[in-house]
C-alpha positions in Angstrom: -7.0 -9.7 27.6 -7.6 -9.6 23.9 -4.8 -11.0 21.7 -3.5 -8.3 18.9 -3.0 -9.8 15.6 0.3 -8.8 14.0 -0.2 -6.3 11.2 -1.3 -7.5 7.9 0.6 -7.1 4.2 -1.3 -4.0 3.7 -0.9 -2.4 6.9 2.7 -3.2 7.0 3.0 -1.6 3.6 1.6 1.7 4.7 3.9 1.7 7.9 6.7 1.5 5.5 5.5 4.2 3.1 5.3 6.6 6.4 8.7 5.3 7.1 10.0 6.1 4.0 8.5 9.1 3.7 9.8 10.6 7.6 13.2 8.9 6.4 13.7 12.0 4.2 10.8 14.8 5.6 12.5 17.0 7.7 17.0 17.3 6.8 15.8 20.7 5.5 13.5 22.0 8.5 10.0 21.1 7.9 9.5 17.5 9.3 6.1 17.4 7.5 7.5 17.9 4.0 9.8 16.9 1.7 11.7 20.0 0.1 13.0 19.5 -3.8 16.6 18.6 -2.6 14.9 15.7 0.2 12.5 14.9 -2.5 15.7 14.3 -5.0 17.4 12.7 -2.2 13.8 10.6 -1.9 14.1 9.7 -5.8 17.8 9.3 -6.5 17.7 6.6 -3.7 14.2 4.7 -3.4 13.5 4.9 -7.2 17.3 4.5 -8.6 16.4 2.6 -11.5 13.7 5.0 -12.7 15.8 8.2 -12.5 18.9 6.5 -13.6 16.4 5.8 -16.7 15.7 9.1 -17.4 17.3 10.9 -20.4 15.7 14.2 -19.6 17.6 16.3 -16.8 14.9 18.1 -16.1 12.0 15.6 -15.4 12.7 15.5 -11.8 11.7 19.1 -11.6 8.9 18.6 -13.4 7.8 15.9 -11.5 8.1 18.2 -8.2 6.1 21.3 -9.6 3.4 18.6 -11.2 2.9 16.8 -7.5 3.0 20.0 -5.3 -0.6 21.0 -5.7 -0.6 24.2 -3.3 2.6 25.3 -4.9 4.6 25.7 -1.9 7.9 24.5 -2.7 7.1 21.0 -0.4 5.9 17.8 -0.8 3.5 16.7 2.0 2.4 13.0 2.5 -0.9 13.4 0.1 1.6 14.6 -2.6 4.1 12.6 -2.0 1.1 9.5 -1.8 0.2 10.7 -5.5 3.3 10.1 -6.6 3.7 6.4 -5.3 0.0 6.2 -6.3 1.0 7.1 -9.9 3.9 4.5 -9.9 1.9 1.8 -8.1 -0.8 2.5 -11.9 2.0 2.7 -14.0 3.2 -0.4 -12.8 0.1 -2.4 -12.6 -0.4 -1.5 -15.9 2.2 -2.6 -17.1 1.7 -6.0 -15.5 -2.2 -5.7 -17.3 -0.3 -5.2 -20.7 2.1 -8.2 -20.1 -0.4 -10.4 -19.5 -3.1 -9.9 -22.1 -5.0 -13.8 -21.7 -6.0 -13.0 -18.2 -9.4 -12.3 -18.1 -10.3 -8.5 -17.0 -13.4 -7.3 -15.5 
């Protein structure tokens, strides 16, 4: 019998974005979306320190109409994967501007 390797960084990281995201899908009905109060829920827990941040009371709706590309009122996993996608750049950038000797190619 062939031995399974455990699941690497990566992998476990993408089993935890599913997690995450199934975590909230689903309180309001659809278990395949998130619906603006789960994707609030989503944000005012997993992301704290960015929405405690924010001085504008409407950029969480914002955010919501921006990353629901059919315009349904739900955020499915590809929308919701944008917006981690767009943290996970806004953060490496970041990182990129704090560390300006490191050579980029």
């Amino acid at each position: 019998m062939a031995k399974v390797s455990s699941p690497t960084e990566t992998e476990r990281c993408i089993e935890s974005l599913i997690a995450v995201f199934q975590k909230y899908a689903g309180k309001d009905g659809y278990n395949y979306t998130l619906s603006k109060t789960e994707f609030l829920s989503f944000m005012n827990t997993e992301l704290a320190a960015f929405t405690k941040n924010q001085k504008d009371p409407g950029v969480l709706d914002r955010m919501m109409k921006r990353l629901d590309t059919n315009s349904d009122g739900q955020l499915d996993f590809s929308e919701f994967l944008n917006l981690i996608g767009g943290l996970a750049m806004a953060c490496h950038d970041s990182f990129l501007k704090a560390v300006p000797s490191q050579k980029r190619i």
